[in-house]
Structure formats: structure tokens, C-alpha cells
N, C-alpha and C positions, 0 to 999 in steps of 0.2 A: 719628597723634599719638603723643607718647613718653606713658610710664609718667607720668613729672613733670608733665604738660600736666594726667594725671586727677584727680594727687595733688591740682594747684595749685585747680583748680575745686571739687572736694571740700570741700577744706580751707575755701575763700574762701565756700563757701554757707555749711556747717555753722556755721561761726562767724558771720556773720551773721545765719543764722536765731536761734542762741542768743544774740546782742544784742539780737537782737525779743524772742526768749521774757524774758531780763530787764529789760529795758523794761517788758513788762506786769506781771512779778512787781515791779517797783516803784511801779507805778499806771498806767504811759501807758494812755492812752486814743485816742490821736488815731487815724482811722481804722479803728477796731474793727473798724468792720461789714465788713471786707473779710478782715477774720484770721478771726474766728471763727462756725460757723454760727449760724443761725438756729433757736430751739426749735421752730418748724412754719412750714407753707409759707408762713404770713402775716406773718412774721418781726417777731414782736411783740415780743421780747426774743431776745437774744444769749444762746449759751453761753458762759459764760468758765468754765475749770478753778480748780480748789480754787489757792490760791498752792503747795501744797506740791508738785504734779503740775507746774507751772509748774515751780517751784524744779528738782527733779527732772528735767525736758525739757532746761533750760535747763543744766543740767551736764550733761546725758550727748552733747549738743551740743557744746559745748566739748569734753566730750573726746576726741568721735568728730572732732574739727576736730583737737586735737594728734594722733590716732592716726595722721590723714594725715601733718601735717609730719614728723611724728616717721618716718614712712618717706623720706619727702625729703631730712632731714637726715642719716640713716643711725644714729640715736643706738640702739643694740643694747645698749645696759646695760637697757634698760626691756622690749623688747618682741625677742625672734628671730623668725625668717626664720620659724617656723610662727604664730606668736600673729600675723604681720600677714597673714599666708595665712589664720590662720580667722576674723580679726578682719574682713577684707574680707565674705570669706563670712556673718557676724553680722550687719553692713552692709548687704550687699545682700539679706536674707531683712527686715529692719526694715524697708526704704526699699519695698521690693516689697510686703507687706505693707499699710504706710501707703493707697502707691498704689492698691491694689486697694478698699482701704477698710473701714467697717463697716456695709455695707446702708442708714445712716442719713443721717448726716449728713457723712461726709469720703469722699472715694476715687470711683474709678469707678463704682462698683457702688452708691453713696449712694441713697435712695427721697426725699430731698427734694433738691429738682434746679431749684428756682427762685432768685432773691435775689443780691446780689452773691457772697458768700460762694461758692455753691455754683457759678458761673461760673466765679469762679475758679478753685476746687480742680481742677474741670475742665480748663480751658486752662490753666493757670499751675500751680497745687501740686501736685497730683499726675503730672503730664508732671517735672516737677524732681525729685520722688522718683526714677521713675523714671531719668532720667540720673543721678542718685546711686548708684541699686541695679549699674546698666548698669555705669559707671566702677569702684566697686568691685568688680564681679565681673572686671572687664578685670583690675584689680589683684589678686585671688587666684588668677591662671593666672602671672601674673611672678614671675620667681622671683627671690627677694629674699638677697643675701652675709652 
């Protein structure tokens, strides 16, 4: 696969995902229980983040979506040939990160491990991270004009 194959998938999640995250910072609700976990294993109630953390996710999504294009398109008024070499690398230490989780409730390593949610994250969200972290790191070895 070329360089542009990684950008293109990068680009086309992150920016998606950051429509989902402002989606919920504007109220959607539909399907929650598949976004976000469960406060214990009997999944009595949902976590949902503060709006501001939303707010916050949901722009650094987007941006890390134009970081991709913005290599694609070649626009080097914004960003040189090192900012998108360490900016990958930034990329792939977040998304690895994510994936691995925090003992609780997201990532591999999560202690609550029943519920839709937590399926998910398993088979579906965090396997995505990963090809996120993966692709980015393919892109901070290419060297960029």
C-alpha cells in the first residue's frame, strides 16, 4: 500500500470519529450504550464525559484528521517535513495508548469486560486504534519534501 492509501484511512476515521464525538456534545443519544462504557459490570448507568472533554476530543480529532490531509495535499506553509514525522509519531503513541487502555473501563487491559460496550472496545475500538497507531507510524518512516 502507498503512503496516500494510510493518509486516506487516517484521515476518513478520525474525522468521523470527531462527527460522533460532536454529535454527543450536541445531545445525540441514539445508541449510546455501544459508545460508551458501563459504570460496573451490571451496566446500570453509562459513562458519558463532561461536554468540555467532549468538546476537546472532538477538536483534536479533527485536527489530527487535517494533519493527515494536510500531508496528502502537500500544503508546507503549516506543517514541514519534521512536524509531520513527529506529529505521526504523537499519533501513534495516543492511538497505542488508547488501545492498551486504562485497567478499567476502555482498551485491552480494561477489568470490566462484560456489556455491549466493553465487546466492542475489544473487537471493534481498540483493534481501530490500533491500525491508526500502525499507519501513523508507517507514515513517520516516509520521508516527506
Amino acid at each position: 500500500m502507498e503512503p496516500i492509501h494510510y493518509i486516506l484511512i487516517n484521515a476518513n476515521i478520525l474525522a468521523s470519529l470527531g462527527i460522533l464525538h460532536t454529535y454527543w456534545l450536541l445531545g445525540g443519544k441514539h445508541s449510546i450504550e455501544y459508545f460508551f462504557p458501563a459504570n460496573s459490570p451490571f451496566r446500570k448507568k453509562n459513562i458519558k464525559p463532561k461536554k468540555l472533554k467532549m468538546f476537546l476530543t472532538s477538536l483534536l480529532l479533527f485536527f489530527m484528521a487535517f494533519f493527515f490531509v494536510e500531508q496528502m495535499a502537500g500544503f508546507t506553509k503549516i506543517f514541514n517535513a519534521d512536524a509531520f514525522k513527529w506529529g505521526n509519531k504523537i499519533i501513534t503513541v495516543i492511538f497505542v495508548l488508547r488501545a492498551f487502555g486504562n485497567f478499567t473501563y476502555v482498551g485491552f487491559t480494561k477489568s470490566f469486560k462484560k456489556g455491549t460496550f466493553a465487546k466492542l472496545d475489544t473487537y471493534l475500538y481498540s483493534p481501530v486504534c490500533l491500525l491508526i497507531a500502525a499507519l501513523a507510524y508507517l507514515l513517520s518512516l516516509t520521508p516527506f519534501v
